[in-house]
Backbone bond lengths (Angstrom), bond angles and torsions (degrees), N, CA, C in turn:
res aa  C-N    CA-C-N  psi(-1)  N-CA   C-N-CA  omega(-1)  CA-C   N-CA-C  phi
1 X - - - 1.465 - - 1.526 109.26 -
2 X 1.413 113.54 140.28 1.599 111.54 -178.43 1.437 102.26 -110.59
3 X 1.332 102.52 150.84 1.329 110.58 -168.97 1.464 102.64 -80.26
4 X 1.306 90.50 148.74 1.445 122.98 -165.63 1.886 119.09 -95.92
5 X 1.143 143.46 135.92 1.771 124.52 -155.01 1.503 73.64 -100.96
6 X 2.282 87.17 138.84 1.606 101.27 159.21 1.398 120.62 -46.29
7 X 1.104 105.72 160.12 1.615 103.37 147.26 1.202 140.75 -34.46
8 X 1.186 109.22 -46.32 1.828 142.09 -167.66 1.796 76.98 -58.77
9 X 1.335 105.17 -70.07 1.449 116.82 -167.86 1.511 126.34 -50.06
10 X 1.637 100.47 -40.67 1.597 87.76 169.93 1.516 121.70 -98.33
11 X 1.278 122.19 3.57 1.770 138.74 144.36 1.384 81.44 -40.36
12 X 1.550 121.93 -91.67 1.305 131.18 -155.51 1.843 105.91 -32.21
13 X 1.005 103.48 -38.43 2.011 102.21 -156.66 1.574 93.20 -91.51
14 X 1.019 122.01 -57.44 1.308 127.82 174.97 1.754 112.83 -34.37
15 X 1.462 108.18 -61.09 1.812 116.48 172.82 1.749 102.94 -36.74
16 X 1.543 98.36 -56.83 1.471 109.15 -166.72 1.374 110.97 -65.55
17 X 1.169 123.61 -44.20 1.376 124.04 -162.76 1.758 109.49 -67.89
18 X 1.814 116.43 -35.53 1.109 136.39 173.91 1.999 117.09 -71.32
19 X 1.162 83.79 -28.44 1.723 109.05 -173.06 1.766 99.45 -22.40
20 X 1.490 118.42 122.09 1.644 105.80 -177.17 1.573 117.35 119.85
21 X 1.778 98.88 -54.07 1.362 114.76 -130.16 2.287 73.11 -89.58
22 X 1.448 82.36 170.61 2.140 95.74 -172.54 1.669 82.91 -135.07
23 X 1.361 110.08 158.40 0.883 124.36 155.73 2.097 115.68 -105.81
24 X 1.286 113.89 167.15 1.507 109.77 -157.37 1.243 122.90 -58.86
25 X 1.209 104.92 -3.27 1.900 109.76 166.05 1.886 98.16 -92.91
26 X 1.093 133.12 8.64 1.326 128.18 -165.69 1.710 128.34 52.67
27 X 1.616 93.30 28.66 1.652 99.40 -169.64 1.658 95.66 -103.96
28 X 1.832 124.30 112.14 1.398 119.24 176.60 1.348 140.23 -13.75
29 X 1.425 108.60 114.88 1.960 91.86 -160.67 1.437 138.73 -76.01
30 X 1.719 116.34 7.25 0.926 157.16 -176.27 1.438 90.38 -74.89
31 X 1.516 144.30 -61.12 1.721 138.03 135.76 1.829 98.98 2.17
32 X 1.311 103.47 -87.30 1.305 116.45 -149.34 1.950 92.40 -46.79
33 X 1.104 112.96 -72.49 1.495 116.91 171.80 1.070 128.79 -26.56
34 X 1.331 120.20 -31.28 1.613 132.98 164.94 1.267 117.26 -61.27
35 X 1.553 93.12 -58.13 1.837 87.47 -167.10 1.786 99.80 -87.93
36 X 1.037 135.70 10.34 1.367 122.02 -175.72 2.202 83.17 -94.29
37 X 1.400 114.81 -23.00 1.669 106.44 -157.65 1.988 82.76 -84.43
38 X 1.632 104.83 -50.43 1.641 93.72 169.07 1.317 105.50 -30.26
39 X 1.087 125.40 -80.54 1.559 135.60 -143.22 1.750 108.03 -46.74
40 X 1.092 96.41 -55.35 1.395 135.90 166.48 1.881 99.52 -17.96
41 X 1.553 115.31 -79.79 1.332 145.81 -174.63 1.609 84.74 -61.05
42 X 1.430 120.68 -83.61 1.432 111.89 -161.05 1.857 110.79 -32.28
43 X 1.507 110.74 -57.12 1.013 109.83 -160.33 1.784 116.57 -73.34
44 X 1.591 91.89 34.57 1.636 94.53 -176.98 1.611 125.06 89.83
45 X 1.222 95.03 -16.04 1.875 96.53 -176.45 1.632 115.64 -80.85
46 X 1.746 94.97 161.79 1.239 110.14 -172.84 1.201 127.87 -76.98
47 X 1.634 138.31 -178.24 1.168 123.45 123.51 0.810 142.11 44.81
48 X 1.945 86.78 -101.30 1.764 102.14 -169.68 1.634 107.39 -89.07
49 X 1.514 125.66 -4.73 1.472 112.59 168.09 1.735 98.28 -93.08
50 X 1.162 135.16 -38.67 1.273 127.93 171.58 1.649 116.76 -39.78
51 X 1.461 114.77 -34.09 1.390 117.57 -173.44 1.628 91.18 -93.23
52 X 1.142 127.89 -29.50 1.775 125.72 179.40 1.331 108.64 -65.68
53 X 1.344 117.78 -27.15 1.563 109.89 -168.96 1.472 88.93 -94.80
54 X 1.412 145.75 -64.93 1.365 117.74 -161.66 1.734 107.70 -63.61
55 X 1.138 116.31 14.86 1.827 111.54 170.37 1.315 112.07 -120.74
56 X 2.153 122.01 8.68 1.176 106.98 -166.40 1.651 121.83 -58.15
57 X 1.004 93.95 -36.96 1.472 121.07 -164.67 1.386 113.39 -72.80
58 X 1.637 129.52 -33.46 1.780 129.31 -160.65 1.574 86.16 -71.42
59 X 1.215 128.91 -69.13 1.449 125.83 -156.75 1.526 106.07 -20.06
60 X 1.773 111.67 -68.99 0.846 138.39 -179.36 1.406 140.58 -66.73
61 X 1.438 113.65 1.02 1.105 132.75 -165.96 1.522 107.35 -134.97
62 X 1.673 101.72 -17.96 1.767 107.27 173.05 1.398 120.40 77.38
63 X 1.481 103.18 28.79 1.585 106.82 -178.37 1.320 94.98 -111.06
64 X 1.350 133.17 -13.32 1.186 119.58 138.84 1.860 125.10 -116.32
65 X 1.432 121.01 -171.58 1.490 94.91 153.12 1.296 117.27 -122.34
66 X 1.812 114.93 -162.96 1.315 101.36 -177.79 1.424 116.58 -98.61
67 X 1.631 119.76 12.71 1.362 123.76 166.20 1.747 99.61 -82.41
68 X 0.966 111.80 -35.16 1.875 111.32 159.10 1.615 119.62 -33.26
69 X 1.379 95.83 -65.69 1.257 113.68 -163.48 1.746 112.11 -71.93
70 X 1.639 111.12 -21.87 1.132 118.00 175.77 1.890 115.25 -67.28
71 X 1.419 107.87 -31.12 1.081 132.77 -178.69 1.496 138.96 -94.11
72 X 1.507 95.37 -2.69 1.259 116.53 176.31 1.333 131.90 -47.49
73 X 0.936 160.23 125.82 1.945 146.00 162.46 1.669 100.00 -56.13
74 X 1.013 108.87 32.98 1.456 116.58 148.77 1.224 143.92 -59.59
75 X 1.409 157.77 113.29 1.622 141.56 145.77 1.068 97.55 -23.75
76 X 1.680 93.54 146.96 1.808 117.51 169.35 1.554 89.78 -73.78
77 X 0.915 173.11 -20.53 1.849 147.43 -145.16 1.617 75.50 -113.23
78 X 1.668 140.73 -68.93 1.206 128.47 -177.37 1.306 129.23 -19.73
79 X 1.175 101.94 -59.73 1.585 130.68 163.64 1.566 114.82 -50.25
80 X 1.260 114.96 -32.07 1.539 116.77 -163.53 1.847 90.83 -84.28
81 X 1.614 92.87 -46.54 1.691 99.66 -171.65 1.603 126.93 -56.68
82 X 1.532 93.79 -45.15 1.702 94.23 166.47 0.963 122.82 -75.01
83 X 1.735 141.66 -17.93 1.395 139.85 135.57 1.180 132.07 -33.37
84 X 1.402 124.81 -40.25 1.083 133.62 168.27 1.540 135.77 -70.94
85 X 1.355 92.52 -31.15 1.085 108.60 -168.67 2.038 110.72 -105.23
86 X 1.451 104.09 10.92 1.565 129.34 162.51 1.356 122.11 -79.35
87 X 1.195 99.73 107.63 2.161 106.96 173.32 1.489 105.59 -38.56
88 X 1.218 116.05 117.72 1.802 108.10 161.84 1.572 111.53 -89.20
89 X 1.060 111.24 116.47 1.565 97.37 172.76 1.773 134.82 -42.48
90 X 1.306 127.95 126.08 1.052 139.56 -148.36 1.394 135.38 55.03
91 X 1.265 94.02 23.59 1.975 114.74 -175.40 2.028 102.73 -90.46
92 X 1.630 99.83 129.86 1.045 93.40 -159.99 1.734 82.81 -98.65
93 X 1.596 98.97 158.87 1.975 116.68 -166.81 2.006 81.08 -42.40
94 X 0.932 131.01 -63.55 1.403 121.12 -144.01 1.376 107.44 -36.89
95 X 1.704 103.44 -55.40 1.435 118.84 -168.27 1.711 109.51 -69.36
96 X 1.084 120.58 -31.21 1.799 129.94 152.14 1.546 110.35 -20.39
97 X 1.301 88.36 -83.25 1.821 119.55 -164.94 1.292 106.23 -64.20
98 X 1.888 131.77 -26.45 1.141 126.69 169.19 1.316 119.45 -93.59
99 X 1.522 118.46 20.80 1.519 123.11 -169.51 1.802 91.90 -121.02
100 X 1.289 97.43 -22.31 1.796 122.72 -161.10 1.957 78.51 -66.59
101 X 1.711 79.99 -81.22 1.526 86.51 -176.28 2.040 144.75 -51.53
102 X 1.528 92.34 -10.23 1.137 96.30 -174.93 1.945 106.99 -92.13
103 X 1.566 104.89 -13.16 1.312 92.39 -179.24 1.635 113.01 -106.47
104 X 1.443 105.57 134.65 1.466 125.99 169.75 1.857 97.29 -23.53
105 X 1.899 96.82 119.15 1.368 92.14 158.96 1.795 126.39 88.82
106 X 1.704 111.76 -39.51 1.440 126.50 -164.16 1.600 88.59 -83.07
107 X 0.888 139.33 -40.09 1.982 134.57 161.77 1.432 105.16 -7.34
108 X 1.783 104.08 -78.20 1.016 111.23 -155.01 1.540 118.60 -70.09
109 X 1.231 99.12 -42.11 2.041 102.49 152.33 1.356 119.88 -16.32
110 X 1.734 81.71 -69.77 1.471 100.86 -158.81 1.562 104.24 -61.65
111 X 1.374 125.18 -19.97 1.871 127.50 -164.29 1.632 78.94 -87.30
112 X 1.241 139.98 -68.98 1.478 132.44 -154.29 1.615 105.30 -55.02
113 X 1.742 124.03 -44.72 0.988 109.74 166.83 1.594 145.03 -80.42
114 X 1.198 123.39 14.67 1.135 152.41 156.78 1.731 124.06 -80.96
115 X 1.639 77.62 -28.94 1.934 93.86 176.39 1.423 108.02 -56.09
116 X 1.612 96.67 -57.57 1.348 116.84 -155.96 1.337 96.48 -76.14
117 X 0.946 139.41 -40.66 1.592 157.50 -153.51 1.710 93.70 -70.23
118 X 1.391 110.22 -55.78 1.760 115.90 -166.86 1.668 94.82 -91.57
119 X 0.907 135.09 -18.15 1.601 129.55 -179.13 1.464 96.74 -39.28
120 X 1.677 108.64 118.92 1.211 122.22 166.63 1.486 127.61 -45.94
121 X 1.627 115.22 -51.84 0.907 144.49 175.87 2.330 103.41 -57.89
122 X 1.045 96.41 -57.91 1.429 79.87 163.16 1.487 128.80 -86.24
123 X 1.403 141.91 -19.37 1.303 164.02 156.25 1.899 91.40 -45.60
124 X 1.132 134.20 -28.58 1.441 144.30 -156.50 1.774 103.05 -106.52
125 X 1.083 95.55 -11.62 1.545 103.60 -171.88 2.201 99.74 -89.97
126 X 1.672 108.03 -38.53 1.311 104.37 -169.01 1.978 101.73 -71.47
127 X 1.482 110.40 138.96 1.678 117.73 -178.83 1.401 101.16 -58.09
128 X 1.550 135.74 -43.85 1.268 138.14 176.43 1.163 124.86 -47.23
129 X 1.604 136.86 114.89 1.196 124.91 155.22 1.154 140.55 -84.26
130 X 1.596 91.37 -9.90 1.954 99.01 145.98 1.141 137.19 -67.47
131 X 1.523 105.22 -38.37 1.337 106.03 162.43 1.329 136.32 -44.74
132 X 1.668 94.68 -53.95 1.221 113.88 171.11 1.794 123.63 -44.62
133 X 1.564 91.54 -34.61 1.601 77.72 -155.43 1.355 92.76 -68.01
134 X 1.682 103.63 -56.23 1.646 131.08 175.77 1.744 110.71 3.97
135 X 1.687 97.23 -65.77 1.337 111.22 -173.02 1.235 116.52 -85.00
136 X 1.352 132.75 -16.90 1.198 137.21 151.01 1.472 126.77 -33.90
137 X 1.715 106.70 -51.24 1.533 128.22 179.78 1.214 97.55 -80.34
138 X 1.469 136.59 -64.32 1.429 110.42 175.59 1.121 131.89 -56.03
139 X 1.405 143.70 -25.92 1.093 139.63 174.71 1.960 111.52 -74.47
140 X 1.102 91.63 -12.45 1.676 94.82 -176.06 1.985 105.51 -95.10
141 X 1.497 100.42 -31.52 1.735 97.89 173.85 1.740 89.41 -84.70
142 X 1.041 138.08 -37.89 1.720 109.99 -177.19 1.432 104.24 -48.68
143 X 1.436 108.65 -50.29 1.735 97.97 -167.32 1.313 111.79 -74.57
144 X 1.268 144.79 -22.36 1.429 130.68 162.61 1.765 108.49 -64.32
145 X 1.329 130.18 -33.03 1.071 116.80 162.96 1.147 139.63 -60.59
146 X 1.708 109.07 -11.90 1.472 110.78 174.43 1.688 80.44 -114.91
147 X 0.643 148.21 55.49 1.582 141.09 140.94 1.782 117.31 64.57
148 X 1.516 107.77 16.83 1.318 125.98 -176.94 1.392 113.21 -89.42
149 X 1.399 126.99 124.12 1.729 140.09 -133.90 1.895 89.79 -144.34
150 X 1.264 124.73 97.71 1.691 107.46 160.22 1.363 98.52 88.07
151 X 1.091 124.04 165.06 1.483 120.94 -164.91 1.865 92.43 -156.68
């Protein structure tokens, strides 16, 4: 078995890899990564989704890549989760939410980052109220597509 990076450690790579980057209220996204890996822990998860949520986002966002991610001192289910849980370009939500759902574990990711994602209180922060609404409705049909009721 090869060793696998603490937590401490992939907090650490994750900060770095994002280092710069804002999320759409312009508040550092290294925030957003936190509380989706909180969320993560509260809602009972392990490990390997605790280490998936502070990496949900690099695949997909290109702060890292996925020859990275192949190579990681990662767990395979870690690995499976941030794969899964990566936008493919021209992938419509169905095929998302049924890739979401079919892998061990990437659910619960996926519910913490959706948490954070629809939090009123941050959703209240973007000047747009198109935006706002916009992302409001998508974040509310992802979670009926993964079958997520109440938060």
């Amino acid at each position: 078995m090869h060793r696998t990076m603490p937590l401490a450690e992939v907090e650490a790579l994750a900060r770095a890899a994002h280092e710069g980057q804002t999320d759409k209220a312009g508040r550092p996204y290294a925030e957003h990564l936190s509380a989706v890996a909180e969320g993560v822990r509260a809602r009972g998860g392990d490990d390997d989704q605790i280490a998936a949520a502070w990496l949900h986002d690099a695949v997909e966002d290109d702060a890292l890549s996925a020859r990275w991610l192949d190579q990681a001192a990662l767990s395979r289910r870690t690995k499976d989760i941030v794969r899964a849980v990566t936008k493919r370009a021209g992938e419509t939500p169905e095929a998302y939410a049924g890739r979401v759902l079919a892998t061990p574990g990437a659910l619960l990711v996926k519910e913490a980052d959706l948490a954070h994602n629809a939090d009123p209180a941050r959703l209240a922060r973007l000047d747009d109220a198109a935006t706002r609404k916009r992302l409001t409705e998508k974040y509310a049909r992802m979670r009926a597509l993964l079958g997520l009721t109440g938060d």
